[in-house]
Legacy VTK file of the C-alpha trace (Angstrom):
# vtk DataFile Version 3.0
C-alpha trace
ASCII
DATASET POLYDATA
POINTS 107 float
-0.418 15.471 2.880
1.045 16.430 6.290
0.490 19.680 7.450
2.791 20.192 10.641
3.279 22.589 12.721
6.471 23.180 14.676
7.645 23.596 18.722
10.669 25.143 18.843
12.708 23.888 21.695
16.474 25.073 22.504
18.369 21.944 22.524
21.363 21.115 25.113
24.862 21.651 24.180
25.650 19.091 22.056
22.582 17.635 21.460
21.539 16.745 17.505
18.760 19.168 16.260
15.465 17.391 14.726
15.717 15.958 11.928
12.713 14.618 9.768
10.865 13.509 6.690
7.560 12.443 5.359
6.366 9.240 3.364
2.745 8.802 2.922
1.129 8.512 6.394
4.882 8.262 7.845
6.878 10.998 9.325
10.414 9.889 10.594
11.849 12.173 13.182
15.318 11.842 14.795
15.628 8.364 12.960
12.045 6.771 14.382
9.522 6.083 11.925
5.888 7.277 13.664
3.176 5.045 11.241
0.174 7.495 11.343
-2.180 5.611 9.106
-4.376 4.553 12.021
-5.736 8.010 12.535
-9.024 7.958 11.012
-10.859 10.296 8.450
-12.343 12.842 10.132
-10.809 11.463 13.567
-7.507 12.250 15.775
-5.290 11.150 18.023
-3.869 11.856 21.256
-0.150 12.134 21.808
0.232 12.117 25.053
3.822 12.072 27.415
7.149 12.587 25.689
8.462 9.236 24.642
7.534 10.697 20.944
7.940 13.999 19.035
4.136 14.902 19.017
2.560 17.391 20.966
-1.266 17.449 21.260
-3.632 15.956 19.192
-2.666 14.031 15.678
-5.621 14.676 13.591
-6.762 13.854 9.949
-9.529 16.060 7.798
-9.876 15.816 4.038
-6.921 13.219 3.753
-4.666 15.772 5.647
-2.359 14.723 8.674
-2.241 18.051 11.240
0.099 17.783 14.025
2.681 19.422 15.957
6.019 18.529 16.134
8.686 19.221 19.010
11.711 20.317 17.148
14.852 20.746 19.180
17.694 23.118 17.672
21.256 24.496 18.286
20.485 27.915 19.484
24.174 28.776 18.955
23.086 28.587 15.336
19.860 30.288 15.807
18.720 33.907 15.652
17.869 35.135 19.067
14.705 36.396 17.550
12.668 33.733 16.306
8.707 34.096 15.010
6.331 34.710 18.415
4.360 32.198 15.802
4.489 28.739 15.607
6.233 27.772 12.176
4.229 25.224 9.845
5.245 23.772 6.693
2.607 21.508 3.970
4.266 18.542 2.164
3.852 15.475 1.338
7.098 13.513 0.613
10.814 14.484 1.916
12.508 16.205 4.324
10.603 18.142 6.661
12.227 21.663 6.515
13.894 23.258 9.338
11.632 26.010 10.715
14.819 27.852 12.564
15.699 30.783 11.589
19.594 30.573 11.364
22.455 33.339 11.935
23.926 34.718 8.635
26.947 32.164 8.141
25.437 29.490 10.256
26.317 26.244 8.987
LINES 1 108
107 0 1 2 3 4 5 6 7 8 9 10 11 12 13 14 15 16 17 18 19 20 21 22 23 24 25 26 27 28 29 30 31 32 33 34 35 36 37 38 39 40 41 42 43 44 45 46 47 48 49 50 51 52 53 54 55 56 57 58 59 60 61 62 63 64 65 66 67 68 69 70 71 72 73 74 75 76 77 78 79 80 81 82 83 84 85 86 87 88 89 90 91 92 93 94 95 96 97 98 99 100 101 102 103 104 105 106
């Protein structure tokens, strides 16, 4: 199980948004599988600089994977009025869902 929680970043123009999804102790973002299966029980992880799509710690407790994910977006897709909270989402297989909240008729 991956429980992840989500920084929203505006992306340039033309830029791709984040994409992701999950297998087992995997999570693919943006095409780059990250192979979390090294973070022990009970232990974490530091992610630290920005070659990766991690901010802060990568932790595991009670066979759950917490982290937080930088996820770039279109804002001219976007509401201007996003959650003041972090989005999070719980799965454990497939695509991570998009935590943007899109304009009515945004494709």
């Amino acid at each position: 199980m991956h429980e992840i929680t989500f920084s929203p970043r505006a992306g340039l123009p033309g830029q791709p948004e984040t994409q992701a999804t999950v297998s087992g102790d995997t999570v693919a973002v943006d095409g780059i599988a990250y192979d979390l299966s090294a973070v022990p029980e009970g232990g974490f992880a530091e992610a630290d600089g920005d070659q990766h799509p991690f901010r802060g710690r990568i932790a595991r407790s009670g066979g759950v994977l917490r982290y937080c994910l930088r996820w770039r977006f279109d804002p001219a897709t976007a509401e201007p009025a996003q959650p003041e909270a972090m989005p999070s989402a719980a799965l454990t297989a497939g695509p991570v869902p998009d935590p943007i909240i899109r304009r009515e008729g945004a494709a």
